[in-house]
C-alpha positions as CSV (number, residue, x, y, z in Angstrom):
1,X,8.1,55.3,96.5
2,X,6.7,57.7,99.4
3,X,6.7,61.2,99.1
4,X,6.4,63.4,102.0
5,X,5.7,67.3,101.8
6,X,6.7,68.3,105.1
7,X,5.4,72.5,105.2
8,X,6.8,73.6,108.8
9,X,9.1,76.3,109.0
10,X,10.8,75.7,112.5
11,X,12.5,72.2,113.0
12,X,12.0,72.5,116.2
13,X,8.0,72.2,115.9
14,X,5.7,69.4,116.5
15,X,5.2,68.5,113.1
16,X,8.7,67.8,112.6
17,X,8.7,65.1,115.1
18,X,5.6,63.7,113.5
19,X,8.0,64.1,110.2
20,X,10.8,62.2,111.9
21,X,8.5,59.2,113.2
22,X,6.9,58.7,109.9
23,X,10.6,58.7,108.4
24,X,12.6,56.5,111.1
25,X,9.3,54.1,110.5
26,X,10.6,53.7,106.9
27,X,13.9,53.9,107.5
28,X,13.1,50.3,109.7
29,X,11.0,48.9,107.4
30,X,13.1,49.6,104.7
31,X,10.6,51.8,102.8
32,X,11.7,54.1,99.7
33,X,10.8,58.0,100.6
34,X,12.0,61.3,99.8
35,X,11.2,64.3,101.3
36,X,9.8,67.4,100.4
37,X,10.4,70.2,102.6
38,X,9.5,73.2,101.8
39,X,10.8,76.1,103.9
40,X,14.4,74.2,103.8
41,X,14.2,74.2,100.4
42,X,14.1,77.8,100.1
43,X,10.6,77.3,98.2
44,X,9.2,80.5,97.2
45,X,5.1,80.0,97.1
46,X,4.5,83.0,95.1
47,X,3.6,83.4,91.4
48,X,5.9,86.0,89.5
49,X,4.5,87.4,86.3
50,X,6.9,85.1,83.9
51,X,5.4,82.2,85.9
52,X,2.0,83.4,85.1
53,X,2.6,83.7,81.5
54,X,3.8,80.6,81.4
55,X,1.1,78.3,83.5
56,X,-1.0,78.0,80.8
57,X,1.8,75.8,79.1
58,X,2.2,74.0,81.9
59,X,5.8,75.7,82.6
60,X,7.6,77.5,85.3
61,X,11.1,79.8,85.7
62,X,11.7,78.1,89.5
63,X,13.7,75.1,89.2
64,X,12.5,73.5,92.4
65,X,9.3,72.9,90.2
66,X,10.4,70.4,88.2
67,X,12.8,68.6,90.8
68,X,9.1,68.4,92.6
69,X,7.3,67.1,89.7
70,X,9.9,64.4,89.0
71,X,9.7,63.3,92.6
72,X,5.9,63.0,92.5
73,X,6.1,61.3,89.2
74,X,8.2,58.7,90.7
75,X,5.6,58.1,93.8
76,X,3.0,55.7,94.5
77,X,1.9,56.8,97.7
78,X,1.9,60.4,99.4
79,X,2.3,62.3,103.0
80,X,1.4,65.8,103.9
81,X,2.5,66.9,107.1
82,X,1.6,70.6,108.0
83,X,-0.1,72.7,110.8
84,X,-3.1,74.1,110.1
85,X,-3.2,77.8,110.7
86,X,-6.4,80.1,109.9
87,X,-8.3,77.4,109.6
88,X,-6.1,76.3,106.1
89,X,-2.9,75.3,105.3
90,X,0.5,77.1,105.1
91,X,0.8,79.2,102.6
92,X,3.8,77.8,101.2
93,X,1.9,74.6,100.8
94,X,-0.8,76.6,99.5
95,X,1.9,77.8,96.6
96,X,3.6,74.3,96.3
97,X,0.0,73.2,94.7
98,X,-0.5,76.9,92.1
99,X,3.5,76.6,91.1
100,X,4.0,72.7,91.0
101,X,0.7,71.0,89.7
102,X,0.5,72.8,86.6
103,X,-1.6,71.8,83.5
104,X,-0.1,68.7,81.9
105,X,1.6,67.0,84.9
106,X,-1.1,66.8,87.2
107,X,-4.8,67.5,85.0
108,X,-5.6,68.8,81.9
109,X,-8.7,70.4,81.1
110,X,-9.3,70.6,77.6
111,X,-13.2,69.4,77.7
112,X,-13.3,68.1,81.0
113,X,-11.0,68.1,83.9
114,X,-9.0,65.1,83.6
115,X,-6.6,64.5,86.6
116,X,-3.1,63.0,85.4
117,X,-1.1,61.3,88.6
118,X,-1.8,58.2,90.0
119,X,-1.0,58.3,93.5
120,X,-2.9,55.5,94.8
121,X,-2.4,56.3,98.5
122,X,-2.8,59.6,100.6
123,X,-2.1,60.3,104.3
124,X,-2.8,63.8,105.4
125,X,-1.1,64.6,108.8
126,X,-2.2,67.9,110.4
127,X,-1.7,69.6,113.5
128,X,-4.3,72.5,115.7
129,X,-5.2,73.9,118.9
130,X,-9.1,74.0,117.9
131,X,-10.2,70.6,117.7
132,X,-10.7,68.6,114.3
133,X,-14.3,69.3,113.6
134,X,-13.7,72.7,112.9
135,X,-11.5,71.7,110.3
136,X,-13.5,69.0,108.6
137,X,-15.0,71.4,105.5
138,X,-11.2,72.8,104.9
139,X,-9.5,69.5,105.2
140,X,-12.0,66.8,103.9
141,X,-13.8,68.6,101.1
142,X,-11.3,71.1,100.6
143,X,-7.7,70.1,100.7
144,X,-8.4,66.0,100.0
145,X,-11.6,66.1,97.8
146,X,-11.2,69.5,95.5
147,X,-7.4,69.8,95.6
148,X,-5.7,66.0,96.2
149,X,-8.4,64.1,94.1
150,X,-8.9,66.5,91.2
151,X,-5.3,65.2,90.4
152,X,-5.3,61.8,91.2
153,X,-3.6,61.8,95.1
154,X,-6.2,59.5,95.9
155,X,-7.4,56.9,98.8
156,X,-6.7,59.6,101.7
157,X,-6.7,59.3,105.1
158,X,-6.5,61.9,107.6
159,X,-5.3,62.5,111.0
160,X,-4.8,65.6,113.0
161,X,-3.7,66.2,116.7
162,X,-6.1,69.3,118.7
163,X,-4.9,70.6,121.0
164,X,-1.1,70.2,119.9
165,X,0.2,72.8,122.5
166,X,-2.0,72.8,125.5
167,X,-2.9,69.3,125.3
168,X,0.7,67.9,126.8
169,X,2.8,65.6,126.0
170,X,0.7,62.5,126.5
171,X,-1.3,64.2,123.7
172,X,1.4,64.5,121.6
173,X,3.2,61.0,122.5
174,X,-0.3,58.8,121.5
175,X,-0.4,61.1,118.2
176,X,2.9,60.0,117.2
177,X,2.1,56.3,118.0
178,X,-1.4,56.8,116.0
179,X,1.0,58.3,112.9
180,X,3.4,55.3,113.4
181,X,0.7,52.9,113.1
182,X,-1.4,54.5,110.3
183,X,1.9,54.9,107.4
């Protein structure tokens, strides 16, 4: 199964028509999915102090924690699709990674860091107005090589549309066709 976190707050934006290609692709093809979307969810990305106490046991007070973790358990392959804004990602998506991949479901790190999911396939779907190289160190060693690999979301690809609003829509229009093609 595909699981998509989707971390765009207006579903009127951009990224959810990238969302909605990727989905009426699998929907076609008859592909299993589910989809993780944060802001509709209600997620809250912020640690509270009874979550902290408990992190180190690889627990959490928010219930949408462990619907998360059983989804990703079930998974093979995952998409991220999420704007990138000062230079990073969303902070909810920022908080779906402290809250959700706790010690124990996705690593441990008794004597070494040992990552614990095998996802064996990765698309990472991001949108900008500055163009993609000024991303690279966030996105590549950042976000795919500390955060996705260190718990096994492995084998990523990534795409990301510059220039999402000033470029027009035959910007936009070849980026969906480029996501179409790539999942």
């Amino acid at each position: 199964m595909v699981t998509i976190v989707f971390s765009h707050p207006w579903h009127g934006s951009f990224n959810k028509a990238i969302l909605d290609t990727v989905t009426a692709k699998f929907d076609k093809n008859g592909t299993a999915y589910k989809v993780i979307d944060l802001a509709k969810d209600g997620f809250n990305p912020s640690f509270s102090e009874q979550d902290l106490a408990l992190y180190k046991k690889g627990e959490s007070t928010d219930p949408l924690v462990y619907k998360y973790q059983e989804i990703i358990r079930q998974s093979d392959e995952m998409i991220f699709i999420f704007p990138i804004w000062w230079s990073t990602m969303p902070a909810n998506l920022k908080g779906f990674f402290d809250k959700t991949l706790l010690v124990n479901f996705s690593h441990n790190y008794q004597n070494t860091w040992t990552p614990l999911l095998k996802i064996g396939k990765t698309t990472v779907v991001t949108t900008s107005e500055s163009p993609t190289d000024h991303f690279k160190m966030a996105i590549e060693e950042c976000f795919i090589k500390q955060m996705l690999y260190a718990v096994g979301v492995n084998n990523a690809t990534w795409l990301n549309c510059e220039r999402t609003s000033s470029g027009g829509d035959e910007v936009r229009k070849a980026f969906l066709k480029r996501v179409e093609e790539q999942v």
